[in-house]
Backbone as a ProteinNet text record, in pm:
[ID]
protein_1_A
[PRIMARY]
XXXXXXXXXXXXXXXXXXXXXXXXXXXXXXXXXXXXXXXXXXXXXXXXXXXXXXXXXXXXXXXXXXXXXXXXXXXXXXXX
[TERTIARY]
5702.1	5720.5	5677	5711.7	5743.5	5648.8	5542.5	5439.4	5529.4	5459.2	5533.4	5447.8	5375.6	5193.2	5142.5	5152.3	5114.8	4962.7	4898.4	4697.5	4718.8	4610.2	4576.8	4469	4492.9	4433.6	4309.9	4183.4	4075.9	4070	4029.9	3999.1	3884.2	3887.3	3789.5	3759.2	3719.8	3735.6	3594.7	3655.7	3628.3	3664.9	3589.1	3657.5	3703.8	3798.1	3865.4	3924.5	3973.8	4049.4	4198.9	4280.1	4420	4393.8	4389	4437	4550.2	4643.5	4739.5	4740.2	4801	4832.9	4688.8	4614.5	4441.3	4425.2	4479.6	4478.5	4379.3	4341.7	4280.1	4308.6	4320.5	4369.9	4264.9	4182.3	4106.6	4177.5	4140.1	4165.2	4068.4	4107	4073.8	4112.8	4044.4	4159.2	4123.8	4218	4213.6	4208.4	4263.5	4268.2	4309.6	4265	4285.3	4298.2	4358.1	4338.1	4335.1	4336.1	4369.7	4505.9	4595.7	4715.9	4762.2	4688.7	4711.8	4654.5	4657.8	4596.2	4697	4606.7	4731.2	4562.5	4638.4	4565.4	4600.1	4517.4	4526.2	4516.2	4606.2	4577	4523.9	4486	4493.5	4567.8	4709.5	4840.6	4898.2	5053.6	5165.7	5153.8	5150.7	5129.1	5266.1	5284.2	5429	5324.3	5322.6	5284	5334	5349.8	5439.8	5453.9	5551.5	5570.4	5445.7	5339.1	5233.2	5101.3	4987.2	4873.9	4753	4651.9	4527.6	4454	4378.9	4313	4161.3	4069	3927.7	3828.9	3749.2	3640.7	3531.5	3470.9	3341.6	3223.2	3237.2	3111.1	3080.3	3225.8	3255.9	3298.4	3283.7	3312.8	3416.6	3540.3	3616.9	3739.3	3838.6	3993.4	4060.6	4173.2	4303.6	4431.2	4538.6	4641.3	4758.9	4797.5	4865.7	5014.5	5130.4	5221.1	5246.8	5359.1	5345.1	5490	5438.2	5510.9	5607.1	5557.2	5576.6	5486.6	5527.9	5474	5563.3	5459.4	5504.5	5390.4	5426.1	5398.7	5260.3	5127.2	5001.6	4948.8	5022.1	4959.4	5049.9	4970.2	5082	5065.9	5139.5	5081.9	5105.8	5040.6	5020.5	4980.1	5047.9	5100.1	5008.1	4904.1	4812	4898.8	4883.5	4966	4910	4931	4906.9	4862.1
3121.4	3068.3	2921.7	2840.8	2701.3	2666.2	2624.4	2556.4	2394.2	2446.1	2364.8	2274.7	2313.6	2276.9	2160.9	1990.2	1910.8	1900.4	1993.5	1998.5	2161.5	2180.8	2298.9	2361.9	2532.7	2554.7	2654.6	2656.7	2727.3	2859.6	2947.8	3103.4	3072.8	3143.4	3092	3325.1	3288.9	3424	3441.3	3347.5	3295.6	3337.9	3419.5	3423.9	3312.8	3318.3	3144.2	3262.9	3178.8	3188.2	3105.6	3126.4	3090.5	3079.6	2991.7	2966.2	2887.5	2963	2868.2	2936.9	2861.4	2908.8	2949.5	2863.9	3021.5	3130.2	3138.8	3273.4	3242.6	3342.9	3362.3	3478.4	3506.4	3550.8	3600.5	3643	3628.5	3626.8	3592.8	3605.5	3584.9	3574	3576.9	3481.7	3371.5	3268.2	3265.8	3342.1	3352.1	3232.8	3101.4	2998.6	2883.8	2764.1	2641	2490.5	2436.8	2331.2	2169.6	2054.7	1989.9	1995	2030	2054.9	2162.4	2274.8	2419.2	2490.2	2625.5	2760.7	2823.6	2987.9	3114.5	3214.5	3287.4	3349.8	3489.2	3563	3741.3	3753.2	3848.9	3881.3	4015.2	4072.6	4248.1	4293.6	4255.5	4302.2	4213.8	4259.4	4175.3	4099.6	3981.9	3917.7	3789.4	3789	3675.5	3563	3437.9	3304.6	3180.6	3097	2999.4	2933.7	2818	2702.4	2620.6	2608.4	2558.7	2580.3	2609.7	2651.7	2595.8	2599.5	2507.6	2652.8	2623.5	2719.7	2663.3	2738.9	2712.1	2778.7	2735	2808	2767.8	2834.7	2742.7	2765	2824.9	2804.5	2675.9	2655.7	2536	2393.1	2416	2292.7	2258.7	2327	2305	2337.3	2243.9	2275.1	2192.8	2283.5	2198.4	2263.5	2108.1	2227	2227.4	2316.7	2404.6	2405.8	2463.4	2522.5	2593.5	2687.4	2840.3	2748.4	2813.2	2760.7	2911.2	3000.7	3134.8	3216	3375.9	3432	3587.4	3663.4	3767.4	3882.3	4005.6	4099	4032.9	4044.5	3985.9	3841.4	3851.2	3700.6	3613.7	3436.9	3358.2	3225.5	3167	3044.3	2925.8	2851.6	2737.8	2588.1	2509.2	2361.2	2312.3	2211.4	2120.6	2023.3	2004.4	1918.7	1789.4	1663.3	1518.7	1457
7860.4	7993.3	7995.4	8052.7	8090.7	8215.1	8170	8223.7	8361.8	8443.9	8565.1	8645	8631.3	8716.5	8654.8	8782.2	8713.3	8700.1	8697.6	8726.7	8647.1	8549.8	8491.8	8586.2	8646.5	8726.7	8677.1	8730.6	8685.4	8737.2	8704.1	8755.9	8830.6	8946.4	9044.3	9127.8	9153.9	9302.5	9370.1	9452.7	9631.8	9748.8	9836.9	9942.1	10020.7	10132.1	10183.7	10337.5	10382.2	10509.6	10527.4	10549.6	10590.9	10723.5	10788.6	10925.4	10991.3	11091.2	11162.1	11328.2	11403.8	11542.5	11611.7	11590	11608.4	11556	11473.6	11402.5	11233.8	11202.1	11083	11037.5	10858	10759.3	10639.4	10641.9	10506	10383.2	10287.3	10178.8	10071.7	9880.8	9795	9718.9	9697.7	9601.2	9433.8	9373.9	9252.1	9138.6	9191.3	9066.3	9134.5	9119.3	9177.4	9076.5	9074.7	9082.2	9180	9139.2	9253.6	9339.8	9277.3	9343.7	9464.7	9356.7	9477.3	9436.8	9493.7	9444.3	9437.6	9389.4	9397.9	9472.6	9594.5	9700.6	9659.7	9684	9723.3	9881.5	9943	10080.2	10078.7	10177.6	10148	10154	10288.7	10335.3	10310.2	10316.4	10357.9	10465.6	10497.7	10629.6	10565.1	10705.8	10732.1	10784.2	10707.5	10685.2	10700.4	10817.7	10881.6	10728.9	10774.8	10662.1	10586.2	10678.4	10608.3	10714.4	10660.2	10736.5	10643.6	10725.8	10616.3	10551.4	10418	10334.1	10363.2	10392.6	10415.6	10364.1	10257	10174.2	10220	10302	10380.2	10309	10225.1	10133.2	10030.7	10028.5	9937.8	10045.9	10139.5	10278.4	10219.5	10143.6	10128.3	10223.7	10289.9	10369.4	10296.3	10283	10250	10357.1	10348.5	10461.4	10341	10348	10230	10247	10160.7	10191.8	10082.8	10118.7	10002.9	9916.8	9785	9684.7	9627.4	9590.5	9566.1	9634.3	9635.9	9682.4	9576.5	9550.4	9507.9	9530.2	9651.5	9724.9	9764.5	9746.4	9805.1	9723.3	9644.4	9597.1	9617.4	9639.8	9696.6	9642.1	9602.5	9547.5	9612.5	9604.1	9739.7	9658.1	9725.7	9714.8	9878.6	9789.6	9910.2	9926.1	10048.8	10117.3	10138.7	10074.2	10093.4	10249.2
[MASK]
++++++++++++++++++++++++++++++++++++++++++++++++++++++++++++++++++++++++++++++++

């Protein structure tokens, strides 16, 4: 397989939050780099075009958009 990812991403597992509309999402973020992550949800949840990712342990936000997504995991492109 054909490496696509201009940032090599680290194994991480963090809890984080997805938030859009007032709404919040928990999640699990499996691997990051500066570019994006790839998230675990628990469910299927329908996810606007782009929403911010928040690890507040890490005072980390980014506002995101989904790059792939395959059944609970999703991979996500930070948004400039």
């Amino acid at each position: 397989m054909i490496e696509k990812r201009s940032a090599q991403r680290h194994r991480v597992f963090k809890g984080g939050t997805i938030t859009f509309e007032n709404s919040g999402i928990s999640c699990t973020v499996r691997n990051m780099s500066a570019d994006g992550a790839a998230i675990d949800l628990d469910a299927s949840v329908m996810l606007p075009p782009s929403f911010t990712l928040a690890i507040v342990r890490d005072g980390f936000v980014r506002h995101c958009r989904t790059v792939w997504r395959n059944d609970r995991r999703i991979g996500l492109a930070f948004v400039q």
